[in-house]
C-alpha positions in Angstrom: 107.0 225.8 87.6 107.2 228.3 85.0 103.5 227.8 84.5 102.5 228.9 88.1 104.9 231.7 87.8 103.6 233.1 85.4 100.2 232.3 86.3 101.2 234.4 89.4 102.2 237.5 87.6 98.7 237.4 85.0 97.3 237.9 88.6 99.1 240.5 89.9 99.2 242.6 86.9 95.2 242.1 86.8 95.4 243.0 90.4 97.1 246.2 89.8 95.0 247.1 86.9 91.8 246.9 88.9 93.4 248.8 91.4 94.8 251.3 89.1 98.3 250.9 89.7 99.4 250.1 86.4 102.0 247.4 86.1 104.3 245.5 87.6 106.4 246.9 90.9 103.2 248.7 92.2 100.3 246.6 94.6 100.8 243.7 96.5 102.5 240.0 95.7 104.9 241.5 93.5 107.1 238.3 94.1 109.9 237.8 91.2 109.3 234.6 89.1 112.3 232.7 91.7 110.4 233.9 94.3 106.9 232.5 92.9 108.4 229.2 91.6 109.6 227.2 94.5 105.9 227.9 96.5 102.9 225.8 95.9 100.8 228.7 95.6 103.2 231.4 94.5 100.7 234.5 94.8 98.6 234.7 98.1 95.9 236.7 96.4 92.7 234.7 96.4 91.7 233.6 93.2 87.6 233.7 93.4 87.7 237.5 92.2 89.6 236.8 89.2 87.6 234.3 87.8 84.9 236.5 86.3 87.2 238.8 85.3 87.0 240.2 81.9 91.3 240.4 81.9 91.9 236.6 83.0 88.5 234.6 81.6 85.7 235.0 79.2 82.6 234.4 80.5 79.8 232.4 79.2 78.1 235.6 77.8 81.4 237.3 76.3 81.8 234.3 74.1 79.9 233.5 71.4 79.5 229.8 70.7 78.4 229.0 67.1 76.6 225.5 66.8 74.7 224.0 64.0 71.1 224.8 63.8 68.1 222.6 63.0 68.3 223.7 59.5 71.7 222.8 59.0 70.9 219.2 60.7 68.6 218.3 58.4 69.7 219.1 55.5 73.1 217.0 56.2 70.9 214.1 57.4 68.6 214.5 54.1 72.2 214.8 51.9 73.8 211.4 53.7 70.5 209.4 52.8 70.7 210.3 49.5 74.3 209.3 49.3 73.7 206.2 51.4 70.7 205.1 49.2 72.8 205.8 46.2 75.9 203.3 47.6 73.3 201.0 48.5 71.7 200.5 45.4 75.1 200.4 43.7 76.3 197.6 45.9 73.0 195.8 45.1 73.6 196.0 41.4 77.4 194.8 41.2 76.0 191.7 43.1 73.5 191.0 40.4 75.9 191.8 37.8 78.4 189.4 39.4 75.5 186.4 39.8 74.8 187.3 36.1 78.3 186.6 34.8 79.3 183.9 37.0 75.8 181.7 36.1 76.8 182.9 32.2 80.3 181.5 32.7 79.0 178.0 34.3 76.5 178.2 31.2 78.9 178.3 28.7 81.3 175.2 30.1 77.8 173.1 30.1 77.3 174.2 26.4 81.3 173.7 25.7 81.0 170.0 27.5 77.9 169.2 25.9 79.6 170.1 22.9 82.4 168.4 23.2 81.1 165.1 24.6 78.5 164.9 21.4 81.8 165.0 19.3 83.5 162.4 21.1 80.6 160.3 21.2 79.5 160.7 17.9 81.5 161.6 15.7 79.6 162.4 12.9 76.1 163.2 14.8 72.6 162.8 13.3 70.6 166.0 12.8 68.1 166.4 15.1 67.0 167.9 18.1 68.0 166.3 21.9 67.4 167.7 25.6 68.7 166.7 28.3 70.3 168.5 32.3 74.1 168.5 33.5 75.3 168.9 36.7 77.7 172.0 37.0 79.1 174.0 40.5 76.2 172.1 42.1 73.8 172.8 40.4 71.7 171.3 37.4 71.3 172.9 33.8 68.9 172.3 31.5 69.7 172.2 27.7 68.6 171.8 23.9 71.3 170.7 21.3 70.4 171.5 17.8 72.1 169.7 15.0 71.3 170.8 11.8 73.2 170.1 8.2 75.3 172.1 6.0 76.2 173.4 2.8 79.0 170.9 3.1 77.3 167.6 2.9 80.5 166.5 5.5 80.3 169.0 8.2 77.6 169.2 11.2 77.0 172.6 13.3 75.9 172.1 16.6 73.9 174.6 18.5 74.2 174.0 22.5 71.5 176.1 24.2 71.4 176.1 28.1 68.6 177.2 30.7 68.9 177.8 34.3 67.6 174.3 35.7 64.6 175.7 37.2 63.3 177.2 33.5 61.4 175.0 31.0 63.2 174.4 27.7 60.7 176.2 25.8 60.6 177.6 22.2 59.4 180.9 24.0 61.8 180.9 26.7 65.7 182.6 25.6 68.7 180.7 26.4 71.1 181.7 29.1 73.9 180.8 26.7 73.8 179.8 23.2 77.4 178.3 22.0 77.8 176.7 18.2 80.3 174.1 17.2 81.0 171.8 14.6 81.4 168.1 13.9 83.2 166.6 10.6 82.5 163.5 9.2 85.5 163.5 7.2 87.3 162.5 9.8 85.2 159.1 10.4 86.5 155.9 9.8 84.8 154.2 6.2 
């Protein structure tokens, strides 16, 4: 209620200022606020003058509304490409690098297995050169152990080199993974 009271007395004093009569007590509806605040309309003054007046509302031509120009548009456009491309490609290369570490990591168990299963099996392996595939996270791997002599007449290295199963084991072709052990033939039972 205290809004349409006071809404009433914006209107009179407007009123009386078009008039020229100055301020409040002078001009008609000069209601107090209790008198305004228990009506439904407090002031009986029509309001259709008042709304284009340059005391109660701004008009459309008074105001000045500031938008963004073409300009302005497209050069925002132009700099969220940019920025989009740039998170785009990012994204793109984390997911390669992820594929790239996770296929090296599954490369080096085959190598490690491979390893380790020429060791148990043989003990004291012959040097020479085998190939052969493994199954690992569903998926098959092809590789090339090397075992060559040492210095030591009773110790084997073991070079496990491992290709992603759709490569050729090739002399040309680099390893995904290249893991060395060694095998003792100290240990074997004369």
């Amino acid at each position: 209620m205290r809004f349409v009271a006071a809404l009433c007395n914006t209107l009179v004093r407007a009123t009386n200022k078009a008039k020229g009569a100055g301020g409040r007590g002078q001009g008609p509806c000069l209601a107090s606020q209790s008198d305004c605040a228990p009506r439904l309309f407090p002031c009986p003054l029509p309001l259709a003058p008042f709304l284009n007046s340059k005391n109660l509302i701004a008009t459309r031509s008074s105001v000045r509304t500031r938008g963004f120009t073409l300009l302005e548009v497209l050069v925002a456009l132009a700099i969220l490409a940019i920025a989009l491309s740039a998170s785009v490609r990012a994204v793109g290369q984390q997911a390669r690098a992820h594929e790239i570490l996770r296929d090296g990591s599954y490369a080096r168990w085959v190598a490690a297995n491979l390893i380790a299963e020429t060791r148990l099996s043989e003990p004291f392996p012959a040097p020479g050169t085998r190939e052969g595939q493994s199954r690992m996270a569903g998926r098959i791997w092809r590789w090339r152990l090397i075992v060559s002599a040492t210095e030591d007449g009773d110790i084997r290295r073991l070079d496990a080199e491992v290709f992603p199963g759709d490569a050729s084991v090739d002399e040309k072709a680099p390893p995904l993974v290249t893991l060395s052990g060694f095998a003792s033939g100290r240990d074997r039972a004369e």
